[in-house]
N, CA, C and O atoms as a DFTB+ gen file, in Angstrom:
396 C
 N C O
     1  1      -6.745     -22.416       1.596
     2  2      -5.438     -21.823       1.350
     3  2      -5.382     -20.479       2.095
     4  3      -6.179     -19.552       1.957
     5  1      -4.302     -20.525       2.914
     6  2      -4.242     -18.737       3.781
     7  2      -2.487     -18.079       3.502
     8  3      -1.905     -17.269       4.223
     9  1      -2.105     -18.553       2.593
    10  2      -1.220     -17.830       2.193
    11  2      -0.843     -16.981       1.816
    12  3       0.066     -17.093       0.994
    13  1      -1.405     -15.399       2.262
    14  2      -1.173     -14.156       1.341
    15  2      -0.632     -13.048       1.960
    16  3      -1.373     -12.236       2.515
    17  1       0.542     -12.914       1.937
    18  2       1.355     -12.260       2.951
    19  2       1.810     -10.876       1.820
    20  3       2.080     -11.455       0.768
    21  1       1.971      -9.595       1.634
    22  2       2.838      -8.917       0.832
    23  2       3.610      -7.615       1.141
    24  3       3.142      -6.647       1.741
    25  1       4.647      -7.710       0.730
    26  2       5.211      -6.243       1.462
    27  2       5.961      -5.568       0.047
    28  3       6.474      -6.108      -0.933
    29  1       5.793      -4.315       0.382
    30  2       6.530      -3.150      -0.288
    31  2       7.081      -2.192       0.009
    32  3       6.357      -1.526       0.748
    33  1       8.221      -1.630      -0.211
    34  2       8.860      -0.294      -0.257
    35  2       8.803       0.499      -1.063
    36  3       9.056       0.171      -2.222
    37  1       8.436       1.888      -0.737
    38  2       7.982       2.764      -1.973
    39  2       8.228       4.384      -1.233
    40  3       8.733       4.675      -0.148
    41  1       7.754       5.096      -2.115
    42  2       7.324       6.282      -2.027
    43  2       5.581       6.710      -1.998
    44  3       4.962       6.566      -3.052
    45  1       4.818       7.251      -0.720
    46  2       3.578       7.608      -0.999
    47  2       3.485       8.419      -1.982
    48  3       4.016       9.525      -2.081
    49  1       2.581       7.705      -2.974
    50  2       2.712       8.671      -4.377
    51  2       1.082       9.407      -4.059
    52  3       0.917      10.616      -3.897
    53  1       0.281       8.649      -4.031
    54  2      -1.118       9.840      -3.505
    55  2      -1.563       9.323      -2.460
    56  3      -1.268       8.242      -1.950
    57  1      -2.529      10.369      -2.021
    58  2      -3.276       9.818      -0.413
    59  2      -4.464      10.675      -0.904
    60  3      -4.448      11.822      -1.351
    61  1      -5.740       9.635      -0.663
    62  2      -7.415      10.388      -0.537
    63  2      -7.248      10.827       1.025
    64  3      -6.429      10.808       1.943
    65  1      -8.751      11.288       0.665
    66  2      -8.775      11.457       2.383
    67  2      -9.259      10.955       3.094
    68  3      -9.867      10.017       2.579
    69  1      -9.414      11.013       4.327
    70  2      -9.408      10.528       5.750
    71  2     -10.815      10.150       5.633
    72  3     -11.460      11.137       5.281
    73  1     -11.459       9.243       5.768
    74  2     -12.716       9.214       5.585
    75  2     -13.743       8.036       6.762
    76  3     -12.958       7.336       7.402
    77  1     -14.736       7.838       6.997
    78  2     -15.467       7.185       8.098
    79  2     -16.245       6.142       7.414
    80  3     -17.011       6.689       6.621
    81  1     -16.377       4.678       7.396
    82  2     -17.423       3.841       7.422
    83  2     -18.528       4.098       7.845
    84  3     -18.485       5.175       8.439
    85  1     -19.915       3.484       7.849
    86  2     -21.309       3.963       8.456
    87  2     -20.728       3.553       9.865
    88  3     -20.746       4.519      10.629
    89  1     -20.196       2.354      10.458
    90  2     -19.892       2.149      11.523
    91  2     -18.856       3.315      12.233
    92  3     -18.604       3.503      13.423
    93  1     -18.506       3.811      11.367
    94  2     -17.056       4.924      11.887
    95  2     -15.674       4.188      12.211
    96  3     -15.029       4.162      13.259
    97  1     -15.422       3.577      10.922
    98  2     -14.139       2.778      10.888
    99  2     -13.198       3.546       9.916
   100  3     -13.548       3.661       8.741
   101  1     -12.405       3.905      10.203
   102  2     -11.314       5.529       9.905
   103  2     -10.756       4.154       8.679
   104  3     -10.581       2.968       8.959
   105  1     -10.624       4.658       7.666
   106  2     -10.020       4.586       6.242
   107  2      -9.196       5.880       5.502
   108  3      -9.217       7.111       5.513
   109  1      -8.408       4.695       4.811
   110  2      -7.703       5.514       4.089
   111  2      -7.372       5.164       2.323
   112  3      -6.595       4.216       2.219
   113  1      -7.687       5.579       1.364
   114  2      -7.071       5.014       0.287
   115  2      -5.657       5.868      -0.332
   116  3      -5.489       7.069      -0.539
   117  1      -4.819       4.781      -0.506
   118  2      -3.466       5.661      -0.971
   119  2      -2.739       4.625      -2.655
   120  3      -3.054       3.539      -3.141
   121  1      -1.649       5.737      -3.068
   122  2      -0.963       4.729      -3.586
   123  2       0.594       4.493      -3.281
   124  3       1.070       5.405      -2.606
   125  1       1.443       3.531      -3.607
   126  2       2.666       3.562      -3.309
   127  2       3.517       3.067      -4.335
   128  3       3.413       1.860      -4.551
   129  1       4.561       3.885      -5.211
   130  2       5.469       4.201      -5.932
   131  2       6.966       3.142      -5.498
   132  3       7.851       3.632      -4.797
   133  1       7.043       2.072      -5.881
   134  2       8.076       1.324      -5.921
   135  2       8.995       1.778      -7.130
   136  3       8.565       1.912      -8.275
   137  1      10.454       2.023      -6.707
   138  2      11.343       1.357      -8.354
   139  2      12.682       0.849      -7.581
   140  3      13.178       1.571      -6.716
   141  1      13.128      -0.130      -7.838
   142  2      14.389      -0.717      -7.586
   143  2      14.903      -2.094      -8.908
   144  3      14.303      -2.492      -9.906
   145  1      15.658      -2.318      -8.571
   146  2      16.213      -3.575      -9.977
   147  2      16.971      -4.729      -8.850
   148  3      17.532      -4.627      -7.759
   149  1      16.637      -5.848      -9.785
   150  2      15.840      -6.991      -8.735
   151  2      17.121      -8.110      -9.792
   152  3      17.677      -7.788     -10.842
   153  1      17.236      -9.318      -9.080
   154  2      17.984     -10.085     -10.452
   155  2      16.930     -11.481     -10.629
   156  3      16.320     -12.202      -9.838
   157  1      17.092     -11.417     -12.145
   158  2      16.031     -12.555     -12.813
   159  2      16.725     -12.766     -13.750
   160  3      17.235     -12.000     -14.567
   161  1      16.763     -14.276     -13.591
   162  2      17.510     -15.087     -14.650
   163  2      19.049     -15.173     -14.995
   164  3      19.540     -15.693     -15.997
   165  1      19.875     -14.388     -13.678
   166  2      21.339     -13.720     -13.742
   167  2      21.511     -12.663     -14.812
   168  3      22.411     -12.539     -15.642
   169  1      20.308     -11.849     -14.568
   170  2      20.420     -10.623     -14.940
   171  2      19.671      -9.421     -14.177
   172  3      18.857      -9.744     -13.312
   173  1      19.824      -8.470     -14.360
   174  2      19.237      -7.335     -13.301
   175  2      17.987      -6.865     -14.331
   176  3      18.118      -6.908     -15.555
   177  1      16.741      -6.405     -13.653
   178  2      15.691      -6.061     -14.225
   179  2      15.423      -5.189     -13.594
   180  3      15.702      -5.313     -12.402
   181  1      14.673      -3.710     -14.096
   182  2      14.134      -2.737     -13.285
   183  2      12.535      -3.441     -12.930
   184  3      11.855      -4.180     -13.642
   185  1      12.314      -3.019     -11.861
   186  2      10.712      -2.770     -11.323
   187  2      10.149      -1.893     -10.989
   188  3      10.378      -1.601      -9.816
   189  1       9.517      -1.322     -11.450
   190  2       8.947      -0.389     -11.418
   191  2       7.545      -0.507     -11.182
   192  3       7.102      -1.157     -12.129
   193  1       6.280      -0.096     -10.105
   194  2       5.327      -0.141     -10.423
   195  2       4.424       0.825      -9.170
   196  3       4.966       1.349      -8.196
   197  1       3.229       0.875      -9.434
   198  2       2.242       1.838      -8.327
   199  2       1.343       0.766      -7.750
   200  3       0.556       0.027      -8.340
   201  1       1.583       0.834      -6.703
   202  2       0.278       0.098      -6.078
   203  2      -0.488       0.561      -5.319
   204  3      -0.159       1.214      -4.328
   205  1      -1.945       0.230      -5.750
   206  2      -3.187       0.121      -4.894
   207  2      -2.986       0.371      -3.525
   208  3      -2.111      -0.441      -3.224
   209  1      -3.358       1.196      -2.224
   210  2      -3.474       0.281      -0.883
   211  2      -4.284       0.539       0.473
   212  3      -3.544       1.245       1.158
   213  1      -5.253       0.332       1.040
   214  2      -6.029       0.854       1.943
   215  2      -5.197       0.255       2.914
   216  3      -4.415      -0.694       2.848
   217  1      -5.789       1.591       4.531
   218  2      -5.663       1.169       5.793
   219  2      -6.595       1.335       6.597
   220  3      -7.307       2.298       6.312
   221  1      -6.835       0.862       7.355
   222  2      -7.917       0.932       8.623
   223  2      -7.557       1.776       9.686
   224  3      -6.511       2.422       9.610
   225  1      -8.085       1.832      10.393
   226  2      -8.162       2.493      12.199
   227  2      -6.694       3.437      12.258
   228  3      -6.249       4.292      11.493
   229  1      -6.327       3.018      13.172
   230  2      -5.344       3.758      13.675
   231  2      -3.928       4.131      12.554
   232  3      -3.137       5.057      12.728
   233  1      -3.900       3.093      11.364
   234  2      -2.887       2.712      10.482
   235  2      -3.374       4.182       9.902
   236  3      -2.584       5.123       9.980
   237  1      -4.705       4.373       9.312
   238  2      -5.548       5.344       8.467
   239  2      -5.048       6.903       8.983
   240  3      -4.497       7.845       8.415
   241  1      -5.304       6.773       9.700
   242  2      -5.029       7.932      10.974
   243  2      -3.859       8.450      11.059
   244  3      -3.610       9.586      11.462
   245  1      -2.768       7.301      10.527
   246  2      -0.907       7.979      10.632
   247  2      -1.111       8.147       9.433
   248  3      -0.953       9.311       9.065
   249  1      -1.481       7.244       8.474
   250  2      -1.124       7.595       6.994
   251  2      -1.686       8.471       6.374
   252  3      -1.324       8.691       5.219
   253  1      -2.733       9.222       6.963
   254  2      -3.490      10.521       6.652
   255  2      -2.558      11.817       6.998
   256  3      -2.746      12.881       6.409
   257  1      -1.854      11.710       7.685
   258  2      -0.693      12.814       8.451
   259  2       0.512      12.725       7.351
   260  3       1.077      13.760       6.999
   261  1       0.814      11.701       6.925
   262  2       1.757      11.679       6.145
   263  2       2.344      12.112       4.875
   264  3       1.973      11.370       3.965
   265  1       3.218      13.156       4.443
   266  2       3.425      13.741       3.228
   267  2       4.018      13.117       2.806
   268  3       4.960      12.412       3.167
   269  1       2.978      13.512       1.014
   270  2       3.367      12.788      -0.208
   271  2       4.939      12.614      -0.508
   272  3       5.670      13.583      -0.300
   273  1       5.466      11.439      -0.979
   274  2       6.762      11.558      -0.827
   275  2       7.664      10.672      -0.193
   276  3       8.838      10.406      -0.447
   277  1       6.954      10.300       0.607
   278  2       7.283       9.780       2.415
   279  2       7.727       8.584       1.782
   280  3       7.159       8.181       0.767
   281  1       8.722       7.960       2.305
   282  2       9.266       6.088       1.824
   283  2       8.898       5.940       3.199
   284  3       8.874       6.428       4.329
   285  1       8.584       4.838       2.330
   286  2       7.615       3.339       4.061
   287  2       7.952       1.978       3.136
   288  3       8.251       1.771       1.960
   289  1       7.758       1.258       4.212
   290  2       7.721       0.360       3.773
   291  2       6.494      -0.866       4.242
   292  3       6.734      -1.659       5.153
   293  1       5.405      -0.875       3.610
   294  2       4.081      -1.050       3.630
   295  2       4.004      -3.218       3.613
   296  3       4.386      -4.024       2.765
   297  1       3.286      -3.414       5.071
   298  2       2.734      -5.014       4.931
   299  2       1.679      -5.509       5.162
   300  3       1.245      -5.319       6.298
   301  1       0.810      -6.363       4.169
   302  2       0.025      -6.811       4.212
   303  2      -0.624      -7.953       3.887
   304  3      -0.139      -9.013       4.282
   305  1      -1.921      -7.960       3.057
   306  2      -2.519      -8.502       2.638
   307  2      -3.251      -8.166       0.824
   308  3      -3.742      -7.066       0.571
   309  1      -3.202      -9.116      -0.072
   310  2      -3.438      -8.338      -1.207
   311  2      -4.840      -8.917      -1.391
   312  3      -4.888     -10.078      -0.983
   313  1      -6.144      -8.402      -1.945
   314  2      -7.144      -8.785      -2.268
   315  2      -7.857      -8.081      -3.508
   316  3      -7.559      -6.895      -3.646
   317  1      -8.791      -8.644      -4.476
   318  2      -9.225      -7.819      -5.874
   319  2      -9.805      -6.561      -4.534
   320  3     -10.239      -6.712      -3.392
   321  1      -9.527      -5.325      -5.413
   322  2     -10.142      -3.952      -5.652
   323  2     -11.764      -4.231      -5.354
   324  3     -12.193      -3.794      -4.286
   325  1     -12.564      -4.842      -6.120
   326  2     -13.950      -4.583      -5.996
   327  2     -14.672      -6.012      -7.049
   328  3     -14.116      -6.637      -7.953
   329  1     -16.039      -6.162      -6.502
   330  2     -16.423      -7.213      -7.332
   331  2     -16.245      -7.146      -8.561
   332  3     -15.824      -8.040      -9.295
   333  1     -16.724      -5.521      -8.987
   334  2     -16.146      -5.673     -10.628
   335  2     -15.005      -5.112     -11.019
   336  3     -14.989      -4.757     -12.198
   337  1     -14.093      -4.934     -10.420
   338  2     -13.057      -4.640     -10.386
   339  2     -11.697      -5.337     -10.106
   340  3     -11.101      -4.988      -9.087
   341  1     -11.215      -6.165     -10.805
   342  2     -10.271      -7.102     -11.174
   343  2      -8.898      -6.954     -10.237
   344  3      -8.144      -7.846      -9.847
   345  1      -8.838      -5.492     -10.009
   346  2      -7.392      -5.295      -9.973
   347  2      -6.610      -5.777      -8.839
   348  3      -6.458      -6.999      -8.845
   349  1      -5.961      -5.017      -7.664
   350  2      -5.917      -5.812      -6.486
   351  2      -5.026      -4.320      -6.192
   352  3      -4.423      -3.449      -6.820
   353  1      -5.522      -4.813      -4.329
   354  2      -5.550      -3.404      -3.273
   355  2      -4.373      -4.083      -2.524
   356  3      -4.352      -5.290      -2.765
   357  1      -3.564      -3.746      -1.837
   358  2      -2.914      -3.915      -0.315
   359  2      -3.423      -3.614       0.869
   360  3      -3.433      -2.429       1.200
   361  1      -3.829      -4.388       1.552
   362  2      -4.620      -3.654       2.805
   363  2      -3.558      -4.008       3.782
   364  3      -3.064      -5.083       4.123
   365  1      -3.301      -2.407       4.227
   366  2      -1.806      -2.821       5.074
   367  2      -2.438      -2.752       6.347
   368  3      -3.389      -2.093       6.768
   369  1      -1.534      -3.751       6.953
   370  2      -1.635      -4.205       8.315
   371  2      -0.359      -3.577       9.480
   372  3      -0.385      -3.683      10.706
   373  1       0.506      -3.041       8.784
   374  2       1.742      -2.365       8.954
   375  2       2.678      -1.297       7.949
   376  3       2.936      -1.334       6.745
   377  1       2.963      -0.562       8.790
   378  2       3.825       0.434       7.672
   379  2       4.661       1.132       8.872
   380  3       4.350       1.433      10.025
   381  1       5.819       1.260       8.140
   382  2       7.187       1.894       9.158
   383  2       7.770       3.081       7.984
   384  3       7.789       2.829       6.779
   385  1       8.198       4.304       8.527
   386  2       8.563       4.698       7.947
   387  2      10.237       4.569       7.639
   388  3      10.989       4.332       8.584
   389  1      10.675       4.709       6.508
   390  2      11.909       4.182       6.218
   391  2      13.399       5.750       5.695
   392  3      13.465       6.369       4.632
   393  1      14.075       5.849       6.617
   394  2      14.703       7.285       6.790
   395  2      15.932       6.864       5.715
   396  3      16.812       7.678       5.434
């Protein structure tokens, strides 16, 4: 199964920092602040939520420059957080900023 495509619009709500793999592969861990109202069931629902999301190389590198705040709109891939760690990350493969 290779079906795992995900995208979001948000607000960068935090950014770690800029940091290096042993290989020297530029990372980034952030989070991103969604709220909009969506319709389910012919009714409108708020959504609200924070998500998880790392970037690599060059992605790491813009999104390290970027102030908190910033709307993007973030695409990727979703995978669990860590072996023991259940939760699930976005590892974006793209992000545009959204004016």
């Amino acid at each position: 199964m290779s079906c795992n495509r995900a995208q979001l619009c948000g607000r960068l709500e935090t950014r770690g920092a800029l940091r290096f793999s042993p290989a020297g592969v530029a990372m980034v861990d952030f989070t991103i602040a969604h709220h909009s109202e969506q319709q389910e069931a012919n009714a409108s629902r708020k959504a609200n939520c924070v998500l998880r999301a790392i970037a690599m190389e060059t992605l790491a590198q813009k999104i390290a420059t970027l102030p908190k705040g910033t709307l993007v709109k973030a695409t990727g891939f979703l995978a669990q957080a860590g072996r023991t760690d259940p939760g699930l990350v976005l590892h974006v493969q793209k992000i545009e900023l959204i004016e």
